[in-house]
Each structure stands twice: as C-alpha cells, then as structure tokens.
C-alpha positions as a Markdown table, in Angstrom:
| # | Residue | x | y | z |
|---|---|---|---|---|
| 1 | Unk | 73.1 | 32.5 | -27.3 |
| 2 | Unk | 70.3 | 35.0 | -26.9 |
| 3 | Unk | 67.3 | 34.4 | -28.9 |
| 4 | Unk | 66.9 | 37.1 | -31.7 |
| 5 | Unk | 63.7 | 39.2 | -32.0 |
| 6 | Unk | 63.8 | 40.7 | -34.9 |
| 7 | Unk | 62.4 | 37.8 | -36.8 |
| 8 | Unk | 60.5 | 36.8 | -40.6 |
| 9 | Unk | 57.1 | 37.6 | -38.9 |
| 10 | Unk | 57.9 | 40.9 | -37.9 |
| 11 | Unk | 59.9 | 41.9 | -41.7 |
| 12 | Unk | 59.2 | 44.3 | -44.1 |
| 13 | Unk | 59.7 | 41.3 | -46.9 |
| 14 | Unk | 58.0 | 38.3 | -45.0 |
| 15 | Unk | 54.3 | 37.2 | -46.6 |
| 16 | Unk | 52.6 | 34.7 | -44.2 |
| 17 | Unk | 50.8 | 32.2 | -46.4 |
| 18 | Unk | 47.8 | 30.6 | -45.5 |
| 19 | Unk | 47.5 | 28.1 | -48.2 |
| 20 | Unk | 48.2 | 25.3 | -46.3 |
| 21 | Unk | 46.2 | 25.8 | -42.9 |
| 22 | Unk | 44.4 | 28.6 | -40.8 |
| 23 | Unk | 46.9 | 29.3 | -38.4 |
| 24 | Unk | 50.3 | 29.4 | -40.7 |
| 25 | Unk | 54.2 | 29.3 | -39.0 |
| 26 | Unk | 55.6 | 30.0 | -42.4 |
| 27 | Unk | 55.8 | 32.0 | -45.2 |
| 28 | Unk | 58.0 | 33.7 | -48.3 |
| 29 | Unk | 60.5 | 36.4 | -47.9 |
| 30 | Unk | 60.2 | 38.6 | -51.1 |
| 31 | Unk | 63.9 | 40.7 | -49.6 |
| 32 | Unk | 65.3 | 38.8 | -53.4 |
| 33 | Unk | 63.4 | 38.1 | -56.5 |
| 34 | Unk | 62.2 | 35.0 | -57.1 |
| 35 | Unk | 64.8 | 31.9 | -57.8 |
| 36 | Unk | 64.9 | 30.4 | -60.8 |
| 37 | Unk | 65.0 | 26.5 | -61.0 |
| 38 | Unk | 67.1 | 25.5 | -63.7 |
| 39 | Unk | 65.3 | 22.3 | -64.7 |
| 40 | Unk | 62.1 | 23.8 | -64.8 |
| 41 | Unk | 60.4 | 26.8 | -66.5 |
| 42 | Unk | 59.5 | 28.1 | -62.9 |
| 43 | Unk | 60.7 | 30.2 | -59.7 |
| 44 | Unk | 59.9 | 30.5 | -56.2 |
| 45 | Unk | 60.9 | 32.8 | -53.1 |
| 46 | Unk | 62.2 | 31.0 | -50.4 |
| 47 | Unk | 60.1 | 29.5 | -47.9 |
| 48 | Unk | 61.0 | 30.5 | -44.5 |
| 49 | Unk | 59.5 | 30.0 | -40.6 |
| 50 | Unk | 57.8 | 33.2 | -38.3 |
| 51 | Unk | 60.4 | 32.8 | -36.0 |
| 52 | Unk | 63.7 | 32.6 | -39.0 |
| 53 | Unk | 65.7 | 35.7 | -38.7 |
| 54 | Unk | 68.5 | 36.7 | -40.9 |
| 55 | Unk | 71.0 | 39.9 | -41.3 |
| 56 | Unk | 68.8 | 41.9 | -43.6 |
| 57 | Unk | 65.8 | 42.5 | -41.4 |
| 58 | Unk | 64.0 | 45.5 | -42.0 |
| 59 | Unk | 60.6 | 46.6 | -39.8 |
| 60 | Unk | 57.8 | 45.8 | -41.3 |
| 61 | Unk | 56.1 | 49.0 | -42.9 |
| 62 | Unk | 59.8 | 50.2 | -42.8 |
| 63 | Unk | 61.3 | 51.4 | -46.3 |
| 64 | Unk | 61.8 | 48.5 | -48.4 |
C-alpha cells in the first residue's frame, strides 16, 4: 500500500498543539465541530497524529 501524502500536518483543518512538548507529532482537526461528551458538560475535537490522513483533506490555506 503506498504511503499517503496528503496528511493532518499538511490540512486546512489540522492545529498542531504544543501543549504537551516543543516538538509536537499531534494535534486537533477542527474539519467537525467539537464532540460533545455525554457525561460531562464538555467537548473536544479529535486528537489526531502529523502523519493521520483521512478522505476530507483539504490544502492548508485552501478554502475551508
């Protein structure tokens, strides 16, 4: 299987996040609203890796 390159680092909707370390491998993908959490009072986006890819890529500074 070929390795994809159009990956989360390279999205329109991915947001690295350096809360955790300097040189951060993940982030969120904002494609979706938040999900809710049906327990709780809170939501999230989903935390994904720089090298996920999925079938709604779009080039970052693309239109969203």
């Amino acid at each position: 299987m070929a390795t994809p390159t159009n990956t989360c680092e390279d999205c329109h909707f991915f947001e690295l996040d350096y809360s955790e370390d300097t040189e951060a491998s993940t982030g969120i993908c904002r494609r979706y609203p938040p999900n809710a959490i049906a327990a709780d009072v809170s939501s999230f986006w989903p935390t994904v890796d720089i090298d996920d890819w999925c079938g709604e890529y779009q080039v970052s500074g693309g239109p969203a």
